[in-house]
C-alpha positions as CSV (number, residue, x, y, z in Angstrom):
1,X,0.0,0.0,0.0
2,X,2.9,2.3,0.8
3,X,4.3,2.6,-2.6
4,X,1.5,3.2,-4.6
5,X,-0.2,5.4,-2.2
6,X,2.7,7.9,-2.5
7,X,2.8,7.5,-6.0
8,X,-0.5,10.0,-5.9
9,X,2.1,12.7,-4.5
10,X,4.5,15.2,-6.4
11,X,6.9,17.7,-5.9
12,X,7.5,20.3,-8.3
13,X,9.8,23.0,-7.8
14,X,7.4,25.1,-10.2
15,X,3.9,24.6,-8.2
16,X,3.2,25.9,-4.5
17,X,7.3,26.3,-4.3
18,X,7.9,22.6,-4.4
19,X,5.4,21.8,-1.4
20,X,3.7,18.4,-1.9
21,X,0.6,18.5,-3.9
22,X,-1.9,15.5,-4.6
23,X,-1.0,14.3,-8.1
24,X,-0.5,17.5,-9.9
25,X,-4.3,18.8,-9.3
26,X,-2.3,21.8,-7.1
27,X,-4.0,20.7,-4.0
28,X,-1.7,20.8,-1.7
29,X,-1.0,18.0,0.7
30,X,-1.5,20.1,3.6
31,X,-4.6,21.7,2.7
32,X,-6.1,17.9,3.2
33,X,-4.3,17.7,6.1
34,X,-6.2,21.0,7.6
35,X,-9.6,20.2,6.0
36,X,-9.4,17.2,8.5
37,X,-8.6,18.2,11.2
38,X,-10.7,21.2,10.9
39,X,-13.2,18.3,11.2
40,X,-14.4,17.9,7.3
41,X,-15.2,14.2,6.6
42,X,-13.7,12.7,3.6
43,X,-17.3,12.9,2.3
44,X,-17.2,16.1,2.2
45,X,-14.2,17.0,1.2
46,X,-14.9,15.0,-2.2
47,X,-17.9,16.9,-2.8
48,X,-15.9,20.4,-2.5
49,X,-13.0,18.7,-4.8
50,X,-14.4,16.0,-6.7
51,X,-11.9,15.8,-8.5
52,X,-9.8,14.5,-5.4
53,X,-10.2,10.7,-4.9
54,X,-10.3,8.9,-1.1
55,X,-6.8,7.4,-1.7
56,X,-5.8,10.8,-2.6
57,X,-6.6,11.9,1.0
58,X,-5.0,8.4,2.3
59,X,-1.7,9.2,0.4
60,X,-2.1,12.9,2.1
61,X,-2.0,11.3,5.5
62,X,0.4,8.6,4.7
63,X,3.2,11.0,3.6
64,X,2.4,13.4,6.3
65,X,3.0,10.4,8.6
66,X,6.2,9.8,6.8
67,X,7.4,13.7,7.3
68,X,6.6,13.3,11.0
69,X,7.9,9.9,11.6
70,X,11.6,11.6,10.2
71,X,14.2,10.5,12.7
72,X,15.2,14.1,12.9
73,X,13.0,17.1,14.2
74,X,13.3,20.4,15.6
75,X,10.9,22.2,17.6
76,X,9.3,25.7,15.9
């Protein structure tokens, strides 16, 4: 599940500065990220974006996961 999932990300240098983005659509990884925990349901963030899909928003929290589980972290 790994792989594939965060095959649905990119990076581009050009879009958003390089910030991840679900697979090129220029929504950004962490805008799913705050539309969930500002409490929208997956539901309804596919009917704002249905463009979006729900492994979209499982590859979102995946990487974000990923970022967070990095062995090295510095406090803001």
């Amino acid at each position: 599940m790994k792989a594939e999932s965060l095959d649905r990300i990119t990076l581009n240098p050009e879009i958003f500065g390089g910030k991840p983005i679900i697979r090129g659509v220029r929504i950004k990884v962490s805008n799913i990220i705050e539309f969930l925990a500002a409490g929208m349901t997956y539901e309804e963030i596919l009917t704002d974006y249905p463009y979006l899909a729900l492994q979209d928003m499982q590859a979102a929290l995946l990487f974000t996961s990923m970022k967070l589980n990095h062995p090295v972290m510095h406090a803001a």
